[in-house]
N, C-alpha and C positions, 0 to 999 in steps of 0.2 A: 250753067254747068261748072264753070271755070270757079266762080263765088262758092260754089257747094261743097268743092273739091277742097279750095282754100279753108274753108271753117269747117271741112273735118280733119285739114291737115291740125291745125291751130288747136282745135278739141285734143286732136290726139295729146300734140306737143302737150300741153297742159298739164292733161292723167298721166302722160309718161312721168313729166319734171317733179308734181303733185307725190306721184306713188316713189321715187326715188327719194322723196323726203321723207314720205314715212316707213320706208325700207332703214335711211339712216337713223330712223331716231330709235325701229325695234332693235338694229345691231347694236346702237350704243346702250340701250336696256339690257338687251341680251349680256354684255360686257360684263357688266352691274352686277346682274343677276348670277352671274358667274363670281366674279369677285366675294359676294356675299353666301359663295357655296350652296346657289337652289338654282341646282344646276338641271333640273325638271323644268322650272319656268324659264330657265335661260336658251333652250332648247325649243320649248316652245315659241321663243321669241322670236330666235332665227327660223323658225319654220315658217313665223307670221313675216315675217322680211321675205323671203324667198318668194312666197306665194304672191304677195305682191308684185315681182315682175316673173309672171308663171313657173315657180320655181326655179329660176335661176340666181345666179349669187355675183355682185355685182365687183368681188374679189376673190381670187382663191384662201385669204387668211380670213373670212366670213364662210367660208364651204370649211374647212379644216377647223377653227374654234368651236363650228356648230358640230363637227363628231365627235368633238373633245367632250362637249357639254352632255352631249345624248351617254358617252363613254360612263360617263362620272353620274351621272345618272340609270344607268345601270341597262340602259338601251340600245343592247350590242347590236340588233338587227341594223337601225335607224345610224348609227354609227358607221358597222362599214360600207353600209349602202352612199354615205356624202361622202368617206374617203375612197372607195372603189370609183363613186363619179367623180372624183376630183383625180385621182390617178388614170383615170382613162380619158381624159377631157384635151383639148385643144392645148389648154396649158401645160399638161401633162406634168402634174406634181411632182417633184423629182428630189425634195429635202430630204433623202435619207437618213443621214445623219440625226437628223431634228426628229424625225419620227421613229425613230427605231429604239430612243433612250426617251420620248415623250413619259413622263408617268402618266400622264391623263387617259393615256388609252394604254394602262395596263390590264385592265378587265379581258381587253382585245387576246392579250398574250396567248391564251389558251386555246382558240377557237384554231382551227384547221389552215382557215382560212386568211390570220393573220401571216402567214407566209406568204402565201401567192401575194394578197394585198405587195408585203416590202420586194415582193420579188418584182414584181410592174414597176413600182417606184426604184428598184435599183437600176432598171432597163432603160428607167425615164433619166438618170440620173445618169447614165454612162453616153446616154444620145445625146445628151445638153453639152455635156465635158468630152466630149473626143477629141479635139486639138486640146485641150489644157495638160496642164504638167501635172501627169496623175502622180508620178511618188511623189510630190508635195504635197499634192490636195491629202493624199494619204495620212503623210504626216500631220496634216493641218486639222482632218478629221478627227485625228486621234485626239488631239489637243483642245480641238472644243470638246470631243465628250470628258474630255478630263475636266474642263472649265464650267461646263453647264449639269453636268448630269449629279451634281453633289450638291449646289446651286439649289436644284429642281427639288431637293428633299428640304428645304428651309425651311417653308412654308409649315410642311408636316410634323416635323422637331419641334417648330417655335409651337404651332397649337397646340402640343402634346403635353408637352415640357416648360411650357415658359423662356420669355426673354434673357431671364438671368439665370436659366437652369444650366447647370454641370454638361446637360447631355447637348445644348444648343453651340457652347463656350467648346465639347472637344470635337464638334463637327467645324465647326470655323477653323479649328487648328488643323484638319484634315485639307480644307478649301486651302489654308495660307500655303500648304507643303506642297499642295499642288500646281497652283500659281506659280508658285519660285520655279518649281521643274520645268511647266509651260514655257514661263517668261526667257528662260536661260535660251531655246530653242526657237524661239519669236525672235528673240533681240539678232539670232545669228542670223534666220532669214532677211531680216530686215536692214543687217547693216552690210548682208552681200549681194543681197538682191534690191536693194529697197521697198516701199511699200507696192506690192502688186494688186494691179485689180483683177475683179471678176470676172478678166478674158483670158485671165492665165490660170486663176486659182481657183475662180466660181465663187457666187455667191457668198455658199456659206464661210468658203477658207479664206475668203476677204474680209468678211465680218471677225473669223478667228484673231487677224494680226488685231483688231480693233480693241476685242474683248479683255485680251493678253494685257495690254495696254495698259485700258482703262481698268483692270484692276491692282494693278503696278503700284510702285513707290512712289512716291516724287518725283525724284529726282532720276527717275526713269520716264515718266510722263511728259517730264519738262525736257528731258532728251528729243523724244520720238514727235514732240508738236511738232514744232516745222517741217517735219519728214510728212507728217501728213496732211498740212496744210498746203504743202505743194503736191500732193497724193490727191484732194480735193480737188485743185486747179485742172489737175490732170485727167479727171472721172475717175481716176484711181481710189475714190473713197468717198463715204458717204458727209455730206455735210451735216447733217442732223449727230452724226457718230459725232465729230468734229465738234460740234456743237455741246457734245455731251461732258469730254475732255475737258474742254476748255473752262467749263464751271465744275468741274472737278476738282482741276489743277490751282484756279484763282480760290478756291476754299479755302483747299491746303496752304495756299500761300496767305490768307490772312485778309484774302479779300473779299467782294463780294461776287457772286456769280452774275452770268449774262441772260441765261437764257431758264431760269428755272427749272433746270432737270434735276435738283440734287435734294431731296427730302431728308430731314434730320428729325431726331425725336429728342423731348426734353428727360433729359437724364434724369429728373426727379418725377417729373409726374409721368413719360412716357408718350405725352403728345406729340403726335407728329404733325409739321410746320416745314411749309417753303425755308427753303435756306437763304440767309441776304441775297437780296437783288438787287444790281444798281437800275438805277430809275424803273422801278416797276409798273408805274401806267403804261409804260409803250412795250412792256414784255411782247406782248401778242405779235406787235410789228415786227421786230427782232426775231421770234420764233418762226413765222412767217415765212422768213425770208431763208431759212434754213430748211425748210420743211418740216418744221415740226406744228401740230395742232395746238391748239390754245390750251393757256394753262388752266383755263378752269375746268375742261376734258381730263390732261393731265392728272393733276392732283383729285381728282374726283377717287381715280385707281387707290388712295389712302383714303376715303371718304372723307376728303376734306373739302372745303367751300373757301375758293381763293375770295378772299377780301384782301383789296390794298391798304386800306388805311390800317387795319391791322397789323397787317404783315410790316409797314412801317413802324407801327409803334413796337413790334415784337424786335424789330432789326435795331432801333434805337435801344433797347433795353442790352441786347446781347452785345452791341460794341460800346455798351456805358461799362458794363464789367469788364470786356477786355481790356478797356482802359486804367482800371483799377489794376487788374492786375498786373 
């Protein structure tokens, strides 16, 4: 009886670990299939992940990208049906902010029902933040939709209009005047309060002071490192963020980045390409350790295909002309 019990525990374990792998492999197709705008089979993918562990989603941002995908695919039912279970669920969805300026689910805007939907999410979103310092989150709300919601129209510009069009060049000029106003109002919380984390400000207005940041100047970035490397230390910030900065800052500075987060495109042909890395065979380690996923996940997002030795020979060529020049 005891051996029976064992080998059908062991059976199970298996098909559980088994189907959790190919749960991961439809979401990161799903991803893909998003990215490449057939957002009909990226929908279908996540429905083939879910059903594999009987419909459930083995993260709330795989239940939220799958109504995004049904969204855009023009599949309003299937849509608020994953964001209504994702808002009434144990996690109780509660990104307000994020969903309310999402374009993915602007189709949603019209239906009756997209109301009630943000009105749960804001109930979810005031029960999670009740000790927190709401007129800052307030302000801090406002500041990422300033940050993100202009952002979120790139994508649509650049396919519309081209890289080098007029109409892409006076939307960035709209982005840089926003940043400046942000950043003016970032730097004050930051240098009276320091960097706070998400027990004071929440999630997303943690993420705010981050974003401010890292779309900053120089010599504004190189200010607020150490602010949030002992923010880090603290839980008060995320290390992958940290992570992001830091090969931001060493670009600008003429060096090579750490951790492969920063994609450039060549100015003549438009290729986009990892930007210098120092020692890039042990990236993966290094990223690891920060929490970030590998870079050949990574850069996948550019449909590109991380090769090292490439990426050496390309990184020798770009600091043979710096040289020169």
């Amino acid at each position: 009886m005891r051996l029976s019990i064992l080998i059908l525990l062991l059976t199970t374990t298996i098909c559980f670990g088994q189907n959790h792998e190919k749960y991961a492999a439809c979401t990161k197709q799903a991803e893909k299939l998003y990215d490449l705008n057939e957002f009909q089979n990226s929908a279908d993918k996540y429905k083939e992940a879910f059903d594999l562990i009987d419909g459930k989603a083995s993260s709330s941002s795989d239940r939220y990208n799958a109504a995004c995908s049904y969204a855009l695919a023009k599949d309003v039912e299937s849509s608020f049906s994953h964001l209504f279970r994702l808002a009434k669920s144990r996690a109780k969805y509660n990104k307000y902010g994020h969903i309310s300026i999402d374009t993915d689910l602007n189709i949603l805007h019209q239906d009756e029902r997209w109301e009630e939907l943000l009105a749960i999410v804001k109930v979810n979103k005031d029960e999670a933040e009740k000790d927190f310092d709401k007129p800052l989150m307030v302000k801090l709300d406002s500041i990422h939709d300033k940050d993100q919601k202009c952002r979120g129209e790139l994508r649509k510009i650049t396919e519309k209009f081209g890289r080098q069009s007029d109409e892409l060049k006076a939307h960035w000029k709209i982005i840089l005047e926003k940043d400046s106003i942000n950043l003016v109002k970032v730097e004050k919380i930051l240098d009276e309060r320091g960097w706070l984390g998400s027990n004071v400000i929440g999630g997303q207005g943690n993420m705010t002071l981050f974003l401010v940041i890292q779309h900053s100047d120089l010599e504004t970035q190189v200010k607020y490192l150490p602010m949030m490397h002992e923010a880090v230390k603290k839980g008060n910030a995320r290390a992958s963020n940290l992570a992001l900065l830091e090969d931001r800052v060493a670009l600008r500075q003429g060096k090579r980045q750490i951790y492969g987060s920063q994609i450039h495109s060549d100015k003549e042909t438009g290729e986009m390409y990892v930007a210098p890395l120092i020692d890039p065979e042990n990236v993966d380690k290094r990223r690891a350790e920060v929490g970030l996923g590998k870079l050949a996940e990574y850069v996948s997002n550019w449909k590109l295909i991380w090769d090292v030795e490439k990426h050496k020979a390309r990184t020798a060529k770009i600091e043979a002309v710096k040289k020169v020049q």
